[in-house]
Each structure stands twice: as structure tokens, then as C-alpha cells.
C-alpha positions in Angstrom: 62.7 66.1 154.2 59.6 66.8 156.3 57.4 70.1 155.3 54.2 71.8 156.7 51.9 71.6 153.6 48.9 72.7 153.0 46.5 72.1 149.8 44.6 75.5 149.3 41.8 73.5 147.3 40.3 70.7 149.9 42.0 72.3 152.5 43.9 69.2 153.4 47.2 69.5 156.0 50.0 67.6 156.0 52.9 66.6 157.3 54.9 66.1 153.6 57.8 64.3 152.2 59.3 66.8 150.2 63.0 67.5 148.1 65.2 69.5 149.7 65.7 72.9 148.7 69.6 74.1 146.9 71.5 76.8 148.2 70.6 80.0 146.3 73.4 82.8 145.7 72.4 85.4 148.5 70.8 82.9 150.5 71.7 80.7 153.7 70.8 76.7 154.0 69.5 75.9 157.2 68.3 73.0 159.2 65.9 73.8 161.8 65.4 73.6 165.4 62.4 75.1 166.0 59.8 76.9 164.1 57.3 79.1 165.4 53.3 78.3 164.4 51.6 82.2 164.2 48.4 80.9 165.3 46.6 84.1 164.3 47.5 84.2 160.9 48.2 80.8 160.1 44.5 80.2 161.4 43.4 82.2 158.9 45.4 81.0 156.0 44.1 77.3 157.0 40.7 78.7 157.7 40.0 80.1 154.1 41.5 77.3 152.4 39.0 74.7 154.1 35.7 76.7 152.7 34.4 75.9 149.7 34.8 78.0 146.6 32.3 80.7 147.2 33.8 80.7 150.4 36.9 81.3 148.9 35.7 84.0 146.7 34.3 86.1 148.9 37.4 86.3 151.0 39.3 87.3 147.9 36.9 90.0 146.0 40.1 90.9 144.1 41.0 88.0 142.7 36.9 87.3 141.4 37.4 90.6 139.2 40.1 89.0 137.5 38.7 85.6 137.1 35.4 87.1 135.6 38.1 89.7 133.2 39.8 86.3 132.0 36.4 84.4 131.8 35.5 87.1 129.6 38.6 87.1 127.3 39.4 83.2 127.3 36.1 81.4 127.8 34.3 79.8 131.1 35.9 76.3 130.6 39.7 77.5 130.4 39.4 79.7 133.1 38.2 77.3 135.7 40.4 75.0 134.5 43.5 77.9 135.5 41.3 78.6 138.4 41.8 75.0 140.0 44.9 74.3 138.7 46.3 77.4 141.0 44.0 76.4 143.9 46.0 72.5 143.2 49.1 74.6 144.3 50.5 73.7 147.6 51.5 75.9 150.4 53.9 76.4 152.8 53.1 77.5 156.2 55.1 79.3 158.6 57.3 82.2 158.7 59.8 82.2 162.1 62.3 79.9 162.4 65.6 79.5 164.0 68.4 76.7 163.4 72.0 75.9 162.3 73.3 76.7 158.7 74.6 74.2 156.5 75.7 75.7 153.8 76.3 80.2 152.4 75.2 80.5 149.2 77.6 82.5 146.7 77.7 86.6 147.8 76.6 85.5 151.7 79.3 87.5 154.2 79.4 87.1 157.7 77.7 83.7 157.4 79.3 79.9 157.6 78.1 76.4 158.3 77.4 76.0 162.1 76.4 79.4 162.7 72.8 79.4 164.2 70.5 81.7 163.1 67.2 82.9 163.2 65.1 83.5 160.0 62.1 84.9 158.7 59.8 85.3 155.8 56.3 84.0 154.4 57.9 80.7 151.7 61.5 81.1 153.2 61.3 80.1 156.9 59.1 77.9 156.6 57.8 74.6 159.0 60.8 72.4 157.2 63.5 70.5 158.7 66.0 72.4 156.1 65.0 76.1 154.5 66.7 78.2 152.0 66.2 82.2 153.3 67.5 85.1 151.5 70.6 86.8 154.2 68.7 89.6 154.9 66.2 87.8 156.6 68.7 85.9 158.9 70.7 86.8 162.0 72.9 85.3 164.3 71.6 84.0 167.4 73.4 85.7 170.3 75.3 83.8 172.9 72.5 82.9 175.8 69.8 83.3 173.8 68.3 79.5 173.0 66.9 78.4 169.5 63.8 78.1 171.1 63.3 81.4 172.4 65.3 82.8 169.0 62.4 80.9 166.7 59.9 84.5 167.9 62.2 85.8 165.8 59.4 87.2 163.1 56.6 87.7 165.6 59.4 90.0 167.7 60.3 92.0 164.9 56.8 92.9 163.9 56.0 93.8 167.3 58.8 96.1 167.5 58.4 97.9 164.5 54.8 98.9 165.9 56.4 100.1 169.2 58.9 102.4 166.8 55.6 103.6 164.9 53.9 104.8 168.3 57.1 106.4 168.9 57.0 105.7 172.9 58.8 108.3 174.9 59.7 108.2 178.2 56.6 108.2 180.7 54.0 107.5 177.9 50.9 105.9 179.2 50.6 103.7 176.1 47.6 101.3 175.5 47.8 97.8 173.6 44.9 96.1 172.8 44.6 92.7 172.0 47.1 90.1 173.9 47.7 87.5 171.3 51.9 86.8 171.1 51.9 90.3 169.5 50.1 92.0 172.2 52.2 90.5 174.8 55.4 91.1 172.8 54.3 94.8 172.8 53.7 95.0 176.5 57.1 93.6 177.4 59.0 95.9 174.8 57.1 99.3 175.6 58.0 98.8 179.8 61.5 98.1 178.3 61.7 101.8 176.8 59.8 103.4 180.0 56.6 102.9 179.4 53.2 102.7 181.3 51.2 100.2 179.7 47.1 99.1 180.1 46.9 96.4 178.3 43.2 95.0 177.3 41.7 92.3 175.7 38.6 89.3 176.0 40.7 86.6 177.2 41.2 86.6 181.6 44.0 85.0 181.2 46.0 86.7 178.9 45.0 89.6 181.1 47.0 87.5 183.6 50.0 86.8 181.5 50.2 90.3 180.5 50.4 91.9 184.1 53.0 88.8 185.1 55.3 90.2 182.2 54.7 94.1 183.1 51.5 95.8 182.3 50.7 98.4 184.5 46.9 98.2 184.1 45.4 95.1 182.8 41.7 95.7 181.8 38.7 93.9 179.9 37.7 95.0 176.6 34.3 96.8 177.6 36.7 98.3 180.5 39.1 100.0 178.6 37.8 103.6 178.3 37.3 103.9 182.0 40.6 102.4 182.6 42.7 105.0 180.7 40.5 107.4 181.9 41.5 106.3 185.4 45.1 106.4 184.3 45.7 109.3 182.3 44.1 111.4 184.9 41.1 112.1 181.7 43.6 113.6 179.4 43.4 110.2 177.6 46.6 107.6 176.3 49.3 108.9 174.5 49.3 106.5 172.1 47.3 103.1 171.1 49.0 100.2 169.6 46.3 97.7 168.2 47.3 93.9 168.0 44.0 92.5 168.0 42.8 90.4 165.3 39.1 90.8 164.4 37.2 91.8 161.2 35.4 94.5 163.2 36.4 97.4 163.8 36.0 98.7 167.3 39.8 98.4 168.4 40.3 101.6 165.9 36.7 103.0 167.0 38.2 102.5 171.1 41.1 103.5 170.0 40.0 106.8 169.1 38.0 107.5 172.3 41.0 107.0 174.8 44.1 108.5 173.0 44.7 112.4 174.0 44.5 115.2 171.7 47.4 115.1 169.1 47.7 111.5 170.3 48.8 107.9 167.9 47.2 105.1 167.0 49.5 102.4 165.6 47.5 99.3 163.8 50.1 96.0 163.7 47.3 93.6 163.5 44.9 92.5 160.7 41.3 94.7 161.8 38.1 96.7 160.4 39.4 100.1 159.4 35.7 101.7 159.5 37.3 105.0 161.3 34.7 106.9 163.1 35.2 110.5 162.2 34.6 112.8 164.5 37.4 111.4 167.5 39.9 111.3 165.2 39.5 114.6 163.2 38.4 116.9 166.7 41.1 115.5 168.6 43.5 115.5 165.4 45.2 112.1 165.9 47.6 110.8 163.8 47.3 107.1 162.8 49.9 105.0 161.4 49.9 101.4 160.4 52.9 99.2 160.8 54.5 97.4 158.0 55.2 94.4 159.6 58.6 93.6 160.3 59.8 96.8 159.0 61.8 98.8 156.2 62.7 96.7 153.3 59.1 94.2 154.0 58.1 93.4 150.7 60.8 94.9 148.6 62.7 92.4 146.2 65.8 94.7 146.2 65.8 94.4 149.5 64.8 91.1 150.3 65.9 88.6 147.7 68.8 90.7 145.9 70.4 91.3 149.2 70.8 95.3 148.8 70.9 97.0 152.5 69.6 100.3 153.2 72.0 102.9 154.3 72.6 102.5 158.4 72.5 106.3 158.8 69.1 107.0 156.5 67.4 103.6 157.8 68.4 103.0 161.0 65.8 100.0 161.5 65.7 98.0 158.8 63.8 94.6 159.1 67.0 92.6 159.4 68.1 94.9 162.1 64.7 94.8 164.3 65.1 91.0 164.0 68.6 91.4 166.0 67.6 94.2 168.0 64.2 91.5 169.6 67.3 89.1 169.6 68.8 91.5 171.7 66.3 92.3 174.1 65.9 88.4 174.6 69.8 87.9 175.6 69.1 91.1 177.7 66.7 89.4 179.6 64.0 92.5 179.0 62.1 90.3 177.1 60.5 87.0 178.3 59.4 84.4 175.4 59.8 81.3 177.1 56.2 82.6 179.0 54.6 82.5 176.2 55.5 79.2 175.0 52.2 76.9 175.6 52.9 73.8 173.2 55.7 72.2 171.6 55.8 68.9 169.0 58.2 67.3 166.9 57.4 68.1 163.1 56.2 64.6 162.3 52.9 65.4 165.0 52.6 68.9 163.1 48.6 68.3 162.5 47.9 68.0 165.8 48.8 72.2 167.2 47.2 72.7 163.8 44.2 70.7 165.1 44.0 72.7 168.4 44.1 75.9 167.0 41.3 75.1 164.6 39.1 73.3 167.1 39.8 75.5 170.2 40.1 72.8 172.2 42.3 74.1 175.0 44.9 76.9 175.9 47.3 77.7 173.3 49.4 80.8 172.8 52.7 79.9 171.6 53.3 76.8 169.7 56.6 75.6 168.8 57.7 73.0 166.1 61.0 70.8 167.1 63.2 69.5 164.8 65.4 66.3 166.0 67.0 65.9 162.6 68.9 69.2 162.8 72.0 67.5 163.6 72.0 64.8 160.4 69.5 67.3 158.4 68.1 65.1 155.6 69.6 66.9 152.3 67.7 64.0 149.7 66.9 66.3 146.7 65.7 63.4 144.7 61.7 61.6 145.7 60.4 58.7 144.0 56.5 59.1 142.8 56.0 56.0 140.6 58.2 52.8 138.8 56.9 54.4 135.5 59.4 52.3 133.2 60.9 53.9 130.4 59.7 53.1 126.9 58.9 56.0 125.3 60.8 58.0 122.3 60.4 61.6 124.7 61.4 61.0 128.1 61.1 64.8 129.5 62.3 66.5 132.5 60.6 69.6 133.2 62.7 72.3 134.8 60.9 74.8 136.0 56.8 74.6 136.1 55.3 77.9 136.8 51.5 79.0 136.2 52.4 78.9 132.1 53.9 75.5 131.9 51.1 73.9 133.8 48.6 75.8 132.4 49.7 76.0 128.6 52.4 73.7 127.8 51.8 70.5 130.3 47.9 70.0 129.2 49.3 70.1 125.5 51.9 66.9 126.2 49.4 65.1 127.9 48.5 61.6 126.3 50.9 62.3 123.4 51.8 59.3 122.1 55.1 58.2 122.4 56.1 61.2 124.9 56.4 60.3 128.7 57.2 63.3 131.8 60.0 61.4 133.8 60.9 64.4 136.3 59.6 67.3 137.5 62.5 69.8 138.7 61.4 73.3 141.0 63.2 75.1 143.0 60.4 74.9 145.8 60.0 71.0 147.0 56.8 71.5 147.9 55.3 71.8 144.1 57.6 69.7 142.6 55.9 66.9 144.7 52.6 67.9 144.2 53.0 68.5 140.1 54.9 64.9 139.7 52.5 63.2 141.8 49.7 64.6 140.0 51.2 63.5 136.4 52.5 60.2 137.9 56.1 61.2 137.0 58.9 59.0 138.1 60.3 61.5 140.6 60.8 64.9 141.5 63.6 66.9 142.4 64.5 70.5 143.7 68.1 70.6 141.9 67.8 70.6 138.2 71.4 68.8 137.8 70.2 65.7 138.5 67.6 66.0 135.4 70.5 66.2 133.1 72.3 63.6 135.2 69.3 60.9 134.5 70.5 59.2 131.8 67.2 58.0 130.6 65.6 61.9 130.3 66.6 62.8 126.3 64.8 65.9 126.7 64.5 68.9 128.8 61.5 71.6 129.3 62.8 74.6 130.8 60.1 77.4 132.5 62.1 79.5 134.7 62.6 82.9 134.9 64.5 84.7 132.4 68.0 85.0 134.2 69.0 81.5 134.2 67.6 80.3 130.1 71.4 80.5 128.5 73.0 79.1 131.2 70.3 76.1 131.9 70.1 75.4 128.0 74.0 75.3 127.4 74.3 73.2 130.6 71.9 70.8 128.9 72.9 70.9 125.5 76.5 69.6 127.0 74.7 67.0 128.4 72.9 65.8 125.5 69.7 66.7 126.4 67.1 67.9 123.6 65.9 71.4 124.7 62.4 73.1 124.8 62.9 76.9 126.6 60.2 78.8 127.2 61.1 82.4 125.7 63.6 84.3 125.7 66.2 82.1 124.9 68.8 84.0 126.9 69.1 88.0 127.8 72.8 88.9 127.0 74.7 88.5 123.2 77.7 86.5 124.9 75.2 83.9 125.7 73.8 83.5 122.7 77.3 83.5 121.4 77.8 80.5 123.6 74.8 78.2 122.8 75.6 78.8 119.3 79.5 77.5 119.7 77.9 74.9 121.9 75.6 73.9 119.1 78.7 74.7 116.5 80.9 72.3 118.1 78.9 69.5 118.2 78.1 69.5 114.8 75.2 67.6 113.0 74.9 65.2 116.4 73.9 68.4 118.4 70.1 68.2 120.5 67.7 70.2 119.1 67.1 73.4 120.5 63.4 75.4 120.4 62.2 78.6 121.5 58.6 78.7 123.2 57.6 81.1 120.0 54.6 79.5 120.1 52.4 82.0 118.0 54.4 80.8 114.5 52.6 77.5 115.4 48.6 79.0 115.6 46.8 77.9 112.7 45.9 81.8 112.3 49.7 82.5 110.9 49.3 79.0 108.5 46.7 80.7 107.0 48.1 83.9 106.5 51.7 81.8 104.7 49.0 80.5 102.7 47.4 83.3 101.7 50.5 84.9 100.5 51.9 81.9 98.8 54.1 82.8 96.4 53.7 86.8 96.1 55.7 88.5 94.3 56.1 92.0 96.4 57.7 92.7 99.8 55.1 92.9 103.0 54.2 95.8 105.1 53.0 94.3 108.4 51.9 96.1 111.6 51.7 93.7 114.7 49.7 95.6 116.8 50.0 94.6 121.1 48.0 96.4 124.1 50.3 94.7 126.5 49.0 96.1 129.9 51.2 97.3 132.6 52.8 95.6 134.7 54.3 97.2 138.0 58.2 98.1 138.8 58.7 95.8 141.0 57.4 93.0 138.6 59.9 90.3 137.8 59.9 90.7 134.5 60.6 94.5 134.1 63.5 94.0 136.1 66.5 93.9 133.9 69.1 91.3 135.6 65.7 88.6 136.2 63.5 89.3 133.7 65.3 91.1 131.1 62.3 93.4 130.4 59.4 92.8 128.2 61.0 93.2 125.1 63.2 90.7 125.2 60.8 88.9 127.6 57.8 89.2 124.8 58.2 91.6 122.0 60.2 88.4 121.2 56.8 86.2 119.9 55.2 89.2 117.7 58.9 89.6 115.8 59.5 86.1 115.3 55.3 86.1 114.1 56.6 88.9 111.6 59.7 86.7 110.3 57.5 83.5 110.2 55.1 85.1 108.2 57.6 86.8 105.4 59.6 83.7 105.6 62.8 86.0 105.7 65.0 87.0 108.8 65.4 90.2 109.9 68.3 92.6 109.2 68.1 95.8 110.7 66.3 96.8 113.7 65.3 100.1 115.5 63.6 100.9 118.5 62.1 104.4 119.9 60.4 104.6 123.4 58.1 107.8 124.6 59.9 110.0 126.9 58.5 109.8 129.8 55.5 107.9 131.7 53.7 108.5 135.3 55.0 104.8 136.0 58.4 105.8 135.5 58.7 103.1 132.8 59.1 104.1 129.2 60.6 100.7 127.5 57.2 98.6 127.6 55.8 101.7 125.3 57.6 101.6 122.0 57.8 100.9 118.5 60.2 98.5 116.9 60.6 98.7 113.2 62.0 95.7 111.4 63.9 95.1 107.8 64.0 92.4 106.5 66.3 90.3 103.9 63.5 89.7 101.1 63.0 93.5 101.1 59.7 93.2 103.5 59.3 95.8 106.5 57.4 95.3 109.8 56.2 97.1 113.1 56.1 96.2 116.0 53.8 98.8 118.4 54.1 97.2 121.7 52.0 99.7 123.9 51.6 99.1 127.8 49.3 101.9 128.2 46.0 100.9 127.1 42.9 99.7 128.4 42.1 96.1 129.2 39.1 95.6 127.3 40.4 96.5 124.0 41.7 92.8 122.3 45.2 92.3 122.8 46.9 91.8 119.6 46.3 92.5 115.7 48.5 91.9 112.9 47.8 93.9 109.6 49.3 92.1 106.0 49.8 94.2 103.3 51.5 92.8 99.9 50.3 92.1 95.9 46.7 94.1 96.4 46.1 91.8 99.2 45.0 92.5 102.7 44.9 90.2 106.0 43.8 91.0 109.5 44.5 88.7 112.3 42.5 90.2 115.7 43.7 87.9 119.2 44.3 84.8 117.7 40.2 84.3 117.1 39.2 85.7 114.0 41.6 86.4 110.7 39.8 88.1 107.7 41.5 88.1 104.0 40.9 90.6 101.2 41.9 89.6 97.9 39.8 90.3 94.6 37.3 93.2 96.1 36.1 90.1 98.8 36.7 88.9 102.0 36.5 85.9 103.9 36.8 85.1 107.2 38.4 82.1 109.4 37.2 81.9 113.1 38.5 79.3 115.9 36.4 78.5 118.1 38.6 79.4 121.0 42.2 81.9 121.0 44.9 79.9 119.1 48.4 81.1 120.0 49.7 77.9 118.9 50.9 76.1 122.4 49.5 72.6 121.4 51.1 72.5 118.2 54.9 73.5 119.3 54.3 70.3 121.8 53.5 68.3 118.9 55.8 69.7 116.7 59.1 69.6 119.5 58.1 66.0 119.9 57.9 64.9 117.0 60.8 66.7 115.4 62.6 64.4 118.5 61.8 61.2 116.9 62.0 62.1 113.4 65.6 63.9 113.7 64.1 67.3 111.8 63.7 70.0 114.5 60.6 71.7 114.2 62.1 75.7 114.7 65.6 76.1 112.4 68.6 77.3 114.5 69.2 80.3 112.4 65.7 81.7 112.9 66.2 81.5 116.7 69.2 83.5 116.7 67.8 85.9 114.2 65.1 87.1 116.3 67.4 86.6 119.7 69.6 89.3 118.0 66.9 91.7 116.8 65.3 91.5 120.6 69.0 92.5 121.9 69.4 95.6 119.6 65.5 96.4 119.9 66.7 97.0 123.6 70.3 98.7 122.7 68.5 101.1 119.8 66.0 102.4 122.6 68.6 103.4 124.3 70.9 105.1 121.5 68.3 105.7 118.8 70.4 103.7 116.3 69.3 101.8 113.2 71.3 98.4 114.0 71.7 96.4 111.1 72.7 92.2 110.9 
């Protein structure tokens, strides 16, 4: 299908072929009519990807702190290598869109194929010709409203949620300033509720537009404080709503000089926020900014899991100010057609984007057509190259996050005898840009037709958490060697289920492996070496300043991600087992009480047992400080000591001496289980035994269970 993409690093826009997305449970598939290009932000998106990288930078001072903080930790060379690598990623453009669906995904109501619908959200509705959105950013379209007007859909509900921030009452003398498509959105909706309106901005003509769809005073910018002087009789506007767009910040510093005492000002669009003091603490105004479309903006509950907000404690939701501008539209109270300037089919996409870059006439509204709506192209499956098949490790990758491509892909390339046939993601967009960049033979946004290619004998899987044990028995069945980044799977019954899988088909089974990658680092060699045939039990510590991670973080969340002891506590027992060369068989786990982050499970100590009579600790602490090292294993056995600090440095003590082994750069071990997954491929011995995957799989499960009861468990 045909996608809007855009190359953050040169800066390059296309018009892409891309895979089609899947349905997703809670989502709807649908093929577009029309998309809607918002020129004001998607200027800026395209703006800041065309500058160079100091260009770059200094639009994102943020993400400089943590470039230098991993620069610091990992070494100049690795970091820019991450750095370009992410800037590599495509993008989607586009938010607003409205077409017909094709297809509910499972736990979808009120939804089936035909229905149009309008859609929203940044990576959702996107400029496609078929999109996969989440239900609670789609409605129905109305009867009498087109798919032309419904594709404002996004644009409309942001504008109304900063008319229900002003609060508008009856009579107000309200102010907007700036009369982009928000501006002129606002205008229309606050004469719907009552309103008198002065509208200002630069621009003549959309000073023209604005009074032809209702503004009761239309003024230029330097003329505003005169004009709601004029209006409000010198009391000053009840309330500002600011949908300007400008770096500066004199629509807040206007602002405060023409709203009354006690008066609002509402900010929707992206401006300076230098607030000048004095007219907004004498005249005590209240200022509010709006959260775009509205309640639920930006919450993954909300958003992607589907979960509503009560009707009577959130009256307007996001999804419900998306039908309530649908609404107005069928009403006839607002008028989007006027506002429509441009319109081209999706194959001519560069050229709006060309115009709004260049400024080289008009433009307000620009729409995106879609004439394959009615056959949508559903392809899932693009050619990149005739790379022939020869090799003994043909590998599909499922899944290819920031970790696969920054750890595990770099470590397969030029290994002999090892060739990347497919590339699966569930967003066509990278999937094309990853396979073409590797010269795979295709790529594909539905991970099934991986394990149906007949030539692909091994999978990599790197998605999240929620989907390992079913993705790794569904290619197991298949025949398919397996390589899954950790965990292996979050619940007991699906480890019971690989296992049977595994069970069943005997000594002809795939090999299975566990991205456990710190077992591989030359680090833990040295320490099996160094207590090579000892005759006493180990006490170990594996120290880990983990950092926190927020709530609302995929990984803490325990249907996705599991949590981060299953989701990484996993690598520093399995280090523990590795390195005593015995399984674990009892497990307990003890959280703090309480924490100001309302998260307790990523601060905890796990202490392990295990079968030769050796004990370990686990201290897994999320509340540290970043500059302190992040790990450190202490080895204690036979009058012998071993430190291991970050993969960079270990130091043995043995004899009243010490000696010291440094790498030259942190050696977690993620070239060696490459090598060693490979080549346990061809020469039939897999590289991690079954047993020790399900050993630490199980202590991980009852880590989590004995926080939660304070039992011992014991295996």
C-alpha cells in the first residue's frame, strides 16, 4: 500500500510502498478516503527533520542530555552509532483521517466492515491507503456528513476541547487569536454556544474567512487590544483562546492585557510561555492549557487497551469530542468544506508537502484522496531483493525494536553461513526501511507468513513481552529454530506449553534460546574459570541500580510487559546459575512497602538456593542515582574473591593477590549468543540447555508470586 513517509535523518519525503498493517484486537482496519495534512504541525515535524544534526539537537535539548549520559557510560563510537540508527527510523505523518472499515479486530463492539468512520491519532491515522487505529479513536460518520468533511476529525476535536477549557457561557466576548484551521474551528464552535467572537491574526485573509464563518470582530494582530477594548466596553474579554503557532510569546503576553479581571486564557496551540507577571497576577487570571483532543490524550489505558472513562465523571472524553465536532458538522453549525484549499490523490503527496514548505501560494486545508478505498490493497508481503537462498541460517526477524537493531542485528552481520531472509513489524513503514537497509528478501507486517516461508529455518523474535509464548510455540510447531529476546513467556501455563511442545517432538524439536545474553560476556568465562573445580558452595550478590522507569511504561505494566522482574531480573539470575553451574531451587522475593512512585516491585531482593548447596542475591534497586555503574556481582567460595563491576572491569582475589581483566568496551555478551545460536544451528548442539531456560523462567514466576505472599517457593 501507499504511505506518507518521512526519513527523520536526510529529511527525505516520500510517497512509500509499504506492507499493510494486521488487525489488532481492540483496533479497527480501515481504508481511507481522505486524510487531513495539519500543516502547522506537520510543518514542523518535516521542518526539524531537514536540518542538520546540530539543527536537530538544538530543537531537542532533552534528548542531548541523554545522548551525552549514554556517551558517557557506553563510549562516543556506540552511541552515535544508536544515535543514527534511530534518526534511520522512518516516520509516519498525519493524524486525521476518515474512511470505510474492513475488518474489527477481536473485543471491537459497535463496529463492522462497511461502517465509515473517522479516526485519529499521531502513528494510527496516518496518510495510508489502509490504517489500523485503536476503537477509541474512531467514530461513526453520521448520515450527511461526507468523508471529506469527517477527515477534520482530529483538528475538530482539539479545537473543541479548548472551547470546553475557556468554558464560554452565554454572551461571552471571547477572543481567538491566531486563524490557522484551529483558529477558524474555534470561531465557528464558540458563535455555535452564544458567543461574541474578535478573532485576530497576521494573515488579511484569514481575517476574511473568519468574519465569512462568524466572527464578530475581525482584527489585525497589532489591533487587538484596541479592538476588545472597543468591544468589551474597557472591561476587557472574558476569555482568550490562543491557536497561534509561534515560538514567541506575545499571544500569552496580549493575552493578558485584553482579558477582564478574573478572566481565562486557554493555550491550544504550540507558543512561548514567557508570562509577563504583573497582568496576570493583578488581574488574577486563570490560565489553562488544552490537552489536545481531550481526556484520555496520551493515556495507554485509555487509548490502546480500549478502557472508557465513566460517562457521568468524564463527560468529554476524546472519543466523545471527536463525535460531538461530527455532530456539529451534520448540524450544519460548523462549516469545513470552507476551509478546504487543496486536495491530491496520495500518489502526488510531495507536492501539498512542497507548498507548505516553500509557501508558494494559499493553503489552509489540505486534503489527501484515496481512490483505492473501494479495492484497498491488503498485500502484507514486499519484495526488497532476489537474495537466493544458500545459507545454513536463513532468519526471519519478528519484531525489530531499538534492541534488536541496535544489539543483536550488528552482531549477525557478515556471519558466515547466516543470511536475514525477512524482516516482520507490525508497523509497514520500518519493516521496509530495516529490510531494505540489510538487503533482506522481503518484508512483512504479519509475522505468519515468516513461519509460512518454507526457506526461513530460524526465527528472531523482539517484541514485547505479551506475545513471546505464544509467538515461540506458534514457531516451534512450525519447525522453526527460535531465538526470543527475554522473557521467554510471562505466565506458568505457557511455559508449560512450550515445554509439551518441545516434549512432543522429541529429539527432532528446533532449538529454543533465551536472549540471556550476560552468561555469554567473557566477564562470566572468567569467573567459571576462576572457580574451576571448587570444592565449597558460592555466596554471590548480583548487585543492579536499575533506574526508574515511569507507570505508564510498557514494561511495568503487567499484562504487556510483565514487570521488570520477569522482564529483567531474568539476565542477573540466569548470570547467578551460569556461574555456579547449578539450577535454582527455591526462590523468595521481598519488596519495600511503599515508594513516592507508587511502585514497590522494581525495589526488591530476590534470594536464590540452589541444587549444589550455593546461595545468591539478587538486589534489583530502581531507586538510585544514574551515575553510579549499573551492575556488580560479588563471588565468594574456597578463600576466593571475584568482583565483576558493568561488564568492564572483573578483579580476582586468590592467594593474598589480585588481578585484574578489563575489556576495552561493556561486554554483556550479545555478539557471542549470535555466534553461539548460529552455530549451535548448524552443528545440531544448542548453545543454552532447555532445562536451564525453564529453571530460571520458573524462579522469575515465583520471584513475582513470593513478593506478593512472602513465601519461600521451592522447585
Amino acid at each position: 500500500m501507499k504511505q506518507v513517509v518521512q526519513n527523520f535523518r536526510s529529511g527525505e519525503l516520500k510517497v512509500d510502498e509499504v506492507p499493510a498493517p494486521v488487525v489488532r484486537p481492540g483496533s479497527l482496519l480501515v481504508a481511507n478516503h481522505f486524510s487531513l495534512i495539519s500543516a502547522g504541525t506537520e510543518k514542523s515535524t518535516v521542518s526539524v527533520a531537514k536540518k542538520n544534526l546540530v539543527g536537530k539537537a538544538m530543537e531537542r535539548p532533552e534528548m542531548v542530555k541523554k545522548v551525552i549520559s549514554k556517551a558517557r557510560k557506553d563510549g562516543l563510537m556506540d552511541t552515535m552509532k544508536m544515535v543514527f540508527a534511530r534518526l534511520d527510523t522512518p516516520a509516519a505523518l498525519g493524524y486525521s483521517c476518515a474512511g470505510t472499515v474492513i475488518e474489527a479486530g477481536s473485543g471491537i463492539d459497535g463496529f463492522v466492515a462497511g461502517d465509515r468512520v473517522a479516526c485519529a491519532g499521531q502513528n494510527y491515522a496516518s496518510h495510508a491507503e489502509v490504517v489500523s487505529v485503536p476503537g477509541n479513536l474512531c467514530v461513526a460518520i453520521p448520515d450527511g456528513v461526507d468523508s471529506e468533511d469527517a477527515a477534520y476529525v482530529t483538528m475538530g476535536a482539539i479545537a473543541l476541547q479548548g472551547v470546553r477549557q475557556a468554558e464560554p457561557r452565554l454572551g461571552d466576548i471571547v477572543a481567538v487569536i491566531g486563524l490557522g484551521l484551529l483558529g477558524q474551528l474555534t470561531v465557528q464552535m464558540l458563535k455555535a454556544n452564544g458567543c461574541i467572537v474578535i478573532a485576530s491574526d497576521i494573515d488579511p485573509d484569514k481575517l476574511d474567512l473568519a468574519g465569512r464563518l462568524g466572527a464578530d470582530v475581525t482584527v489585525l494582530s497589532d489591533q487587538l487590544e484596541a479592538g476588545a477594548a472597543s468591544l468589551s466596553g474597557g472591561h476587557g474579554v472574558d476569555s482568550v483562546v490562543i491557536t497561534a503557532s509561534t515560538r514567541e510569546s506575545s499571544p500569552v503576553e496580549v493575552a493578558g492585557e485584553i482579558a477582564r479581571k478574573k478572566g481565562r486564557v486557554v493555550i491550544v496551540g504550540a507558543v512561548g510561555m514567557n508570562l509577563p507577571r504583573e497582568p496576570y497576577y493583578i488581574k488574577e487570571l486563570e490560565l489553562r492549557l488544552s490537552t489536545s483532543y481531550g481526556p484520555g490524550r496520551y493515556d495507554n489505558e485509555y487509548e490502546e487497551k480500549g478502557h472508557d472513562y465513566p460517562y457521568g465523571y468524564v463527560r468529554w472524553t476524546e472519543k466523545r469530542n471527536m463525535e460531538a465536532f461530527l455532530a456539529l458538522i451534520q448540524q450544519g453549525k460548523v462549516d469545513v468544506k470552507s476551509l478546504t484549499t487543496h486536495s491530491f490523490d496520495i500518489s502526488d503527496a510531495e507536492k501539498p508537502y512542497r507548498i507548505i514548505m516553500e509557501n508558494s501560494e494559499r493553503f489552509l486545508g489540505i486534503l489527501l484522496s484515496y481512490s483505492s478505498h473501494k479495492s484497498p490493497n491488503l498485500e502484507r508481503d514486499i519484495v526488497i531483493s532476489s537474495t537466493q537462498v544458500a545459507d545454513k541460517v536463513n532468519m526471519g526477524i519478528i519484531g525489530a525494536g531499538s534492541h534488536v537493531k541496535d544489539m543483536l542485528l550488528p552482531a549477525l552481520k557478515g556471519m558466515k553461513g547466516v543470511q536475514i531472509r525477512a524482516i516482520c513489524t507490525g508497523n509497514g513503514i520500518n519493516a521496509k526501511a530495516l529490510a531494505s537497509k540489510i538487503s533482506a528478501a522481503y518484508c512483512t507486517s504479519d509475522y505468519s507468513e515468516v513461519l509460512k516461508d518454507e526457506t526461513v529455518n530460524a526465527v528472531l523474535i523482539g517484541t514485547r513481552n505479551n506475545v513471546h509464548g505464544r509467538m515461540v510455540k506458534h514457531s516451534l510447531e512450525t519447525g522453526k529454530h527460535v531465538f526470543v529476546e527475554k522473557p521467554l513467556c510471562l505466565t506458568q501455563a505457557e511455559l508449560d506449553a512450550i515445554t509439551e511442545e518441545l516434549q512432543q517432538q522429541g529429539a527432532d524439536a528446533p532449538q529454543l534460546m533465551v536472549g540471556l545474553n550476560r552468561r555469554f560476556s567473557v566477564h562470566a568465562q572468567k569467573a567459571i574459570d576462576f572457580y574451576k573445580g571448587r570444592n565449597d558452595p558460592l555466596v554471590m550478590v548480583y548487585r543492579v541500580n536499575a533506574g526508574a522507569l515511569p507507570h505508564d511504561h510498557w514494561t511495568q505494566d503487567p499484562e504487556v510487559g510483565g514487570g521488570r522482574i520477569l522482564g529483567e531480573a531474568c539476565h542477573f539470575i540466569d548470570y547467578l546459575q551460569v556461574i555456579c553451574g547449578s539450577k535454582p531451587v527455591s526462590v523468595h522475593a521481598r519488596s519495600i512497602q511503599s515508594h513516592s512512585s507508587g511502585i514497590t516491585s522494581d525495589h526488591t531482593v530476590i534470594s536464590l538456593s540452589f541444587a549444589d548447596g550455593s546461595i545468591g542475591t539478587v538486589i534489583y534497586a530502581a531507586g538510585g542515582d544514574a551515575a553510579l555503574p549499573k551492575e556488580r556481582c560479588e563471588l565468594f567460595a574456597d578463600g576466593k574473591s571475584a568482583v565483576m563491576d558493568d561488564f568492564l572491569v572483573s578483579e580476582f582475589y586468590a592467594g593474598g593477590k589480585k588481578s585484574t581483566f578489563r575489556t576495552r568496551g561493556r561486554d554483556k555478551g550479545f555478539s557471542e549468543e549470535m555466534k553461539r545460536f548460529c552455530t549451535g544451528i548448524m552443528s545440531g548442539v544448542p548453545a543454552m540447555p532447555f532445562d536451564d531456560i525453564v529453571a530460571v523462567t520458573r524462579a522469575c514466576l515465583l520471584a513475582v508470586e513470593s513478593q506478593k505472599t512472602g513465601k519461600v517457593y521451592e522447585f
